[in-house]
C-alpha positions as CSV (number, residue, x, y, z in Angstrom):
1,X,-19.5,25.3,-37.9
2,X,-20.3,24.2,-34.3
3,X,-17.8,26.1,-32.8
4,X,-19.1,29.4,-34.3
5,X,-22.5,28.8,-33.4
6,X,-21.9,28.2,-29.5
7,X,-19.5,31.2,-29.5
8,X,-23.9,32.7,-29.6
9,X,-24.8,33.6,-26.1
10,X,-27.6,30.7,-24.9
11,X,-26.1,28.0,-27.7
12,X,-24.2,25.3,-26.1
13,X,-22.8,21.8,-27.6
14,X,-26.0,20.0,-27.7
15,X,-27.8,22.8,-29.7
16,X,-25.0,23.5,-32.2
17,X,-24.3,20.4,-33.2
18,X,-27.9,19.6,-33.9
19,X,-28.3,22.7,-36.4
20,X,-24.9,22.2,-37.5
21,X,-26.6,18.5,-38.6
22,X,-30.0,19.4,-39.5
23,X,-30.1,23.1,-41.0
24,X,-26.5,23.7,-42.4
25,X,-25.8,19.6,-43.4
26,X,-22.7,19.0,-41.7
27,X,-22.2,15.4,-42.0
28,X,-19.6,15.1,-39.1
29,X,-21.9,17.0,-36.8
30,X,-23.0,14.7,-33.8
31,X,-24.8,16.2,-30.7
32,X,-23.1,13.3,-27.8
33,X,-24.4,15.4,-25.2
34,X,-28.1,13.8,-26.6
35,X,-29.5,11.7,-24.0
36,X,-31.6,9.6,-26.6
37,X,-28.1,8.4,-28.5
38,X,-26.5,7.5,-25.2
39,X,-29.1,5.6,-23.8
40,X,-29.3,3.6,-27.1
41,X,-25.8,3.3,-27.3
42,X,-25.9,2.2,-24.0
43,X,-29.0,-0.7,-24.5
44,X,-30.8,1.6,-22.1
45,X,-28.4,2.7,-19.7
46,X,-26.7,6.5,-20.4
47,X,-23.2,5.6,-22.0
48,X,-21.5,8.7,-20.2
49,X,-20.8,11.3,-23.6
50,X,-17.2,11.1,-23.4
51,X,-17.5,6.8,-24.4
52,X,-20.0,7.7,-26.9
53,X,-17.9,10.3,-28.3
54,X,-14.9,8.1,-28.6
55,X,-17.6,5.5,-30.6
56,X,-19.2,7.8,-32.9
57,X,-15.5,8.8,-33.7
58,X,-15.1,5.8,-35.4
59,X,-17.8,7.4,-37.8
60,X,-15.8,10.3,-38.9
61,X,-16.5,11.8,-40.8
62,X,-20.1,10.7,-41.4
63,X,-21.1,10.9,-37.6
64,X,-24.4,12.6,-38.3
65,X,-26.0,9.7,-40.1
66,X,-24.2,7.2,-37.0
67,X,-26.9,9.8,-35.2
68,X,-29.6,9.4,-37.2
69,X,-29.3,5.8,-37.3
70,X,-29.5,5.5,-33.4
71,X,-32.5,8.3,-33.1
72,X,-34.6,5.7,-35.7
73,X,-33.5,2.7,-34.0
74,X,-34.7,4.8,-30.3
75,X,-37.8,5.1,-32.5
76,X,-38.2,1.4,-33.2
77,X,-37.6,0.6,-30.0
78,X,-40.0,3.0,-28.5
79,X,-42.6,1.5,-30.9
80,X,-42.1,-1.6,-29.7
81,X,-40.3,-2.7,-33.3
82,X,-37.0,-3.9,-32.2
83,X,-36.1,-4.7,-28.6
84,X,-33.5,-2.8,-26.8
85,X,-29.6,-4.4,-27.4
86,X,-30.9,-6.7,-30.3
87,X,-28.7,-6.3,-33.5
88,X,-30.7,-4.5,-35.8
């Protein structure tokens, strides 16, 4: 589904895998390039999007909810609700 959608002049990797994962439900998409998800994967420092790729791989073919999961924990986090690094 990705694929298709950045062969769309102006769509690149970050935008097609996140409408690949909201609006058509692809459960394997995973938008790495996302610099929210690699500085939570990171505990605050970027993880370069090749590492994180190679992580969220482990995931597959659910990666989308491994996304989800680090976006809410960014959220908690941000809301002071869980400190960065701590298991969660």
């Amino acid at each position: 589904l990705a694929q298709r959608l950045q062969a769309v002049p102006g769509i690149g990797p970050w935008t097609a895998q996140y409408v690949a994962m909201r609006a058509l439900g692809d459960p394997d998409a995973f938008p790495a390039e996302d610099i929210v998800l690699r500085k939570v994967a990171g505990a605050g420092a970027a993880m370069p999007t090749r590492q994180l790729t190679e992580y969220a791989d482990k995931s597959r073919p659910w990666r989308a909810y491994a996304g989800m999961y680090l976006w809410k924990r960014a959220m908690l986090e941000r809301a002071g609700e869980l400190k960065p690094g701590a298991p969660s």
